[in-house]
C-alpha positions in Angstrom: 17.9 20.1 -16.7 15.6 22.0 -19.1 13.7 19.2 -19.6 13.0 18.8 -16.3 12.1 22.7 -16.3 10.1 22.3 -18.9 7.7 19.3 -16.8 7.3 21.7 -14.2 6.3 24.4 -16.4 3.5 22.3 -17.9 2.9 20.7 -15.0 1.9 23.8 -13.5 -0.2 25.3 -16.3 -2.2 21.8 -15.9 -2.9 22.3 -12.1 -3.3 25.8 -12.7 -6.3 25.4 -15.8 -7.9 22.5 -14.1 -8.3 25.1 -11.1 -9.8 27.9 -13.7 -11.7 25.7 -15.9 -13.6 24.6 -12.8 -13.9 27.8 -11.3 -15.0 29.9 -14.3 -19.1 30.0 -14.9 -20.0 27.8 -17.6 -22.7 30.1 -18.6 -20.1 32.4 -20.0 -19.7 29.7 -22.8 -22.2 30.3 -25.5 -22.3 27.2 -27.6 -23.9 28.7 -30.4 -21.0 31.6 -31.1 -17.7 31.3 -32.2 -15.2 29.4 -31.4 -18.0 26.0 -30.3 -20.2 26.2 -32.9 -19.5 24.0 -35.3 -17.4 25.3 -38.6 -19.2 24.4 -41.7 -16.3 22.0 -43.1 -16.9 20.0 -39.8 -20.3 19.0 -41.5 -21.7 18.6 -37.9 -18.4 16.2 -36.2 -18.9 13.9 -39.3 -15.4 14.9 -40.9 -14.1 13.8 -37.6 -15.1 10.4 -38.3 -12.5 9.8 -40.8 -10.2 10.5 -37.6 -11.8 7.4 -35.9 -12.6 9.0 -32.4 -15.6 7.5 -31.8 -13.4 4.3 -31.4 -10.5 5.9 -28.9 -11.7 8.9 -27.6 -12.8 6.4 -24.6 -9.6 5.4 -24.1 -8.1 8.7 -23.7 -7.3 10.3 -19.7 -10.9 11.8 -18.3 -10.7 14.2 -15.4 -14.3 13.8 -14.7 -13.2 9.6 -13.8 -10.0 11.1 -12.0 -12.2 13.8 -9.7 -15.6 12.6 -10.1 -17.1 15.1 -7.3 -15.6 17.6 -9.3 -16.6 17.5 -13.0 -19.9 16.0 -14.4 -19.7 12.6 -15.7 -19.0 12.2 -18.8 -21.3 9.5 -20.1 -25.1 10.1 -20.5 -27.8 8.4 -19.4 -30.3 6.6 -21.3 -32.9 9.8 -21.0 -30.9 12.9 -20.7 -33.2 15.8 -20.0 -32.6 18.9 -20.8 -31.0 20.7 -18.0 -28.1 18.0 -18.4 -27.4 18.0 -21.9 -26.9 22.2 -21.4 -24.6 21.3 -19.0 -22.7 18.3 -21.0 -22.4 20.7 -23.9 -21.2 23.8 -21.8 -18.5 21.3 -20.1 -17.7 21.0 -24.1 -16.6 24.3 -24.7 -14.8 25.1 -21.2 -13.0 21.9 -22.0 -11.9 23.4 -25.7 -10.9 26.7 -24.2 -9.1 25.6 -21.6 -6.8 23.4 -23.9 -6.3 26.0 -26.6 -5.5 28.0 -23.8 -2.7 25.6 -22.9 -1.8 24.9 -26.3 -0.9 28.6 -26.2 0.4 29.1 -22.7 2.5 25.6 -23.6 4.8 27.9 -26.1 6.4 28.9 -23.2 8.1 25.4 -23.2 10.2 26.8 -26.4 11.7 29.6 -24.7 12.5 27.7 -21.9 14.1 25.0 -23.9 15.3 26.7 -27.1 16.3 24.5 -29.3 15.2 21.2 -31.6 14.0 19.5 -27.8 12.0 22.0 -27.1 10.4 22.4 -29.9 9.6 18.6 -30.4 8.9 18.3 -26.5 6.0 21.3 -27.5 4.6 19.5 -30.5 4.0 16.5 -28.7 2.4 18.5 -25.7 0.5 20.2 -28.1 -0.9 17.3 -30.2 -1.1 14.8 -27.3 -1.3 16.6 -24.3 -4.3 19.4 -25.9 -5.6 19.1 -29.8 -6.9 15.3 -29.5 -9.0 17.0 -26.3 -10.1 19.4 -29.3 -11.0 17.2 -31.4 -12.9 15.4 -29.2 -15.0 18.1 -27.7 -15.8 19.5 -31.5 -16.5 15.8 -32.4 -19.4 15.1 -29.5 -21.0 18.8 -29.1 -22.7 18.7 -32.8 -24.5 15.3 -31.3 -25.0 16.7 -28.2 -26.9 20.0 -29.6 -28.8 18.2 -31.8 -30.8 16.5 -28.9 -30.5 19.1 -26.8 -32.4 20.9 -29.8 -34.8 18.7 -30.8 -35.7 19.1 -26.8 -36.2 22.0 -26.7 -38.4 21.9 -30.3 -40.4 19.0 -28.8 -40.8 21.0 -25.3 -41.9 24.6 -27.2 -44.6 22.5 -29.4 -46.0 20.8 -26.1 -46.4 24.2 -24.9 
């Protein structure tokens, strides 16, 4: 029975973030400020490469494939301009925040289910369920600013 507590509980928080994370204005997330920017020892995503993401973070579940009318699509086209890129890299930090948030909220899962179960049922939320998201968005927004960037750079010198 608390396991099955414990499914409801995350289940909730799930339904519940998707709701904020669409709700809440992207512009409030600042991709140049702490937390998104990227940390020095990141080197830019590149020591995320030794964690081979760029091979399965395809293969990982993708709200904007499950509710596509809701969230951006994820993949790029050829010729991004500007405008989309912004958005691309702002959809990168909601998507960090709102799993850190649940990595947090997900604690709850412990007092719910206090003992060894719980806590392994939480780890495997936690590392499954929200940090690989983490990773992934810390991984593609150093490439993503880059472009967006040299954009901008390119634009500024035309003008």
């Amino acid at each position: 029975m608390p396991f099955l507590k414990c499914a409801c509980y995350l289940a909730g928080l799930g339904v519940l973030s998707f709701l904020l994370g669409r709700l809440v204005p992207k512009i409030w997330f600042d991709y140049t400020r702490f937390p998104y920017r990227a940390f020095s020892f990141e080197r830019d995503g590149k020591v995320y490469d030794a964690l081979g993401i760029a091979r399965w973070q395809s293969r990982v579940p993708d709200m904007s494939r499950v509710f596509p009318k809701l969230m951006p699509p994820k993949k790029l086209s050829a010729r991004p301009d500007e405008q989309t890129l912004l958005v691309m890299i702002r959809e990168t930090c909601a998507a960090e925040a709102t799993h850190a948030l649940l990595m947090l909220a997900g604690l709850g899962v412990i007092f719910i289910w206090p003992c060894a179960w719980g806590i392994l049922l939480y780890l495997v939320y936690a590392i499954f369920g929200n940090l690989i998201f983490i990773l992934i968005q810390r991984y593609n927004r150093p490439r993503l600013v880059r472009l967006y960037e040299r954009m901008r750079m390119k634009r500024s010198k035309e003008a």
